[in-house]
C-alpha positions as CSV (number, residue, x, y, z in Angstrom):
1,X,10.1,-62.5,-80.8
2,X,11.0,-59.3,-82.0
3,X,15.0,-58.2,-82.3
4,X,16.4,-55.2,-80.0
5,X,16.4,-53.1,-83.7
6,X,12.6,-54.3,-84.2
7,X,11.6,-52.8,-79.9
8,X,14.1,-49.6,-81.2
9,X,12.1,-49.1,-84.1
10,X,8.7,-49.5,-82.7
11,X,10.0,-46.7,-79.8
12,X,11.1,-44.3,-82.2
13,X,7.4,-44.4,-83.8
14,X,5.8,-44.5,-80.5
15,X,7.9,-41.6,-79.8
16,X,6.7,-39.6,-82.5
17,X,3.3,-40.6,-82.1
18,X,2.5,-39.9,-78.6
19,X,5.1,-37.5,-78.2
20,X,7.4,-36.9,-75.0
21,X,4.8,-35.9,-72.5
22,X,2.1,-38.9,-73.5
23,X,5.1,-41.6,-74.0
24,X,5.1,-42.4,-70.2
25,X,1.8,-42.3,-69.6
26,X,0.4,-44.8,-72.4
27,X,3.4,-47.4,-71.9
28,X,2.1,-47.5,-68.1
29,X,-1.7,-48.0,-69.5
30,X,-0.2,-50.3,-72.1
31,X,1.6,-52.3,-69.1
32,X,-1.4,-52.2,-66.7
33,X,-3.9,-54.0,-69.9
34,X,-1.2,-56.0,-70.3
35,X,-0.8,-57.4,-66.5
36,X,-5.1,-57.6,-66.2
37,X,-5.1,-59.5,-69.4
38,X,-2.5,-62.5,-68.2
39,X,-4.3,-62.0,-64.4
40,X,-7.6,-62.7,-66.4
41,X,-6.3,-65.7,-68.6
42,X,-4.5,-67.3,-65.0
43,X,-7.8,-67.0,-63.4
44,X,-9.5,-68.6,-66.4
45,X,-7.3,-71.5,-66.7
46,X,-7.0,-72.0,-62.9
47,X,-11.8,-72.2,-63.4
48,X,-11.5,-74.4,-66.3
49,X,-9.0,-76.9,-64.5
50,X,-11.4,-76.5,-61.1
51,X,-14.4,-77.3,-63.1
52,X,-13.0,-80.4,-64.8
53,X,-11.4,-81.8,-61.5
54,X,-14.7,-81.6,-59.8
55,X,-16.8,-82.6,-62.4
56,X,-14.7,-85.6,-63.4
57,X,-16.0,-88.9,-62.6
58,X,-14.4,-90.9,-60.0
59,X,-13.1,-94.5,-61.4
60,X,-13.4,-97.4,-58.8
61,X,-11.1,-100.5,-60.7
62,X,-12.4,-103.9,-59.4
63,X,-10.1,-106.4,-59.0
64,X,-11.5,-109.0,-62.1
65,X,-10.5,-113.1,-61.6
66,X,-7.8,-113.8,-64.2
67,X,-9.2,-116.7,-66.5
68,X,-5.3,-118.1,-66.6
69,X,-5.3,-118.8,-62.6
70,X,-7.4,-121.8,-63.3
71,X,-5.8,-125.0,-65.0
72,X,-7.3,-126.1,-67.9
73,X,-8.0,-129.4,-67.5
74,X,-11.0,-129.9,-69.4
75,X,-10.8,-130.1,-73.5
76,X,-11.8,-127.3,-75.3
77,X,-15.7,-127.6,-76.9
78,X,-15.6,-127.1,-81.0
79,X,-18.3,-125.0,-81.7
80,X,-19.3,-125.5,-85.8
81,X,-19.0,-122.5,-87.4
82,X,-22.9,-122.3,-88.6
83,X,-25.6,-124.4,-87.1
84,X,-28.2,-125.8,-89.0
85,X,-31.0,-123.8,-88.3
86,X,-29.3,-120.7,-89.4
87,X,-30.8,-119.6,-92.9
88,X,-27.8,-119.8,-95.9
89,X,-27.4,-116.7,-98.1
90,X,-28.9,-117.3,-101.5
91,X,-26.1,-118.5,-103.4
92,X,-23.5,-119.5,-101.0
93,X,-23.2,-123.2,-100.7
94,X,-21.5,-124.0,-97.6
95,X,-17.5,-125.1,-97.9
96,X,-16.3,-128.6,-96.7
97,X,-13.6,-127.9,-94.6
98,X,-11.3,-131.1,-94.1
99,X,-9.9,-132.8,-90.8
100,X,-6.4,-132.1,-90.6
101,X,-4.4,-135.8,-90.7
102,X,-3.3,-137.5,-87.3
103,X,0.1,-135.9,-86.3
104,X,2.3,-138.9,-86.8
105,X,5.1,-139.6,-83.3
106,X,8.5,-140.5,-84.8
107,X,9.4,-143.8,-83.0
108,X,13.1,-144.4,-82.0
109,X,13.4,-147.5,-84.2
110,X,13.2,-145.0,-87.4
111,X,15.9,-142.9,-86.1
């Protein structure tokens, strides 16, 4: 923004410039560019925000059964990792992965 001794400044040059007799006459030109050029960029703006509302795709959301209304109630299928019909990379022998041990129940007579 400019100060009130930066607008004083840039009148006292105008005022040089253009004189007494022109001042008034090129501030009201300088005013009426000014007022077409926001009137232009409004109208713009108010185009580009028509254009996109109309062109903008309408979104229908479908209501999509939650897998977690069900119950589980059957177990859950372990899928191995890599079947054997599945070609191995040369040099990669395949890892033996052990069972985890039994979880073992405390009973109350160890307590």
């Amino acid at each position: 923004m400019l100060s009130a001794s930066d607008i004083a400044i840039l009148g006292a040059v105008a005022l040089l410039v253009f004189g007494p007799e022109q001042l008034p006459k090129v501030a009201r030109k300088f005013g009426s560019v000014m007022r077409d050029v926001q009137n232009t960029s409004q109208q713009f703006i108010r185009e580009m925000e028509r254009a996109a509302d109309e062109h903008e795709p309408e979104r229908h959301l479908e209501a999509v059964p939650s897998p977690y209304s069900q119950a589980v109630t059957d177990p859950l299928e372990v899928v191995p990792a890599q079947s054997a019909d599945e070609p191995m990379l040369p040099g990669i022998e395949p890892v033996a992965v052990a069972a985890p041990a039994p979880k073992r129940v405390a009973e109350p007579s160890e307590f």
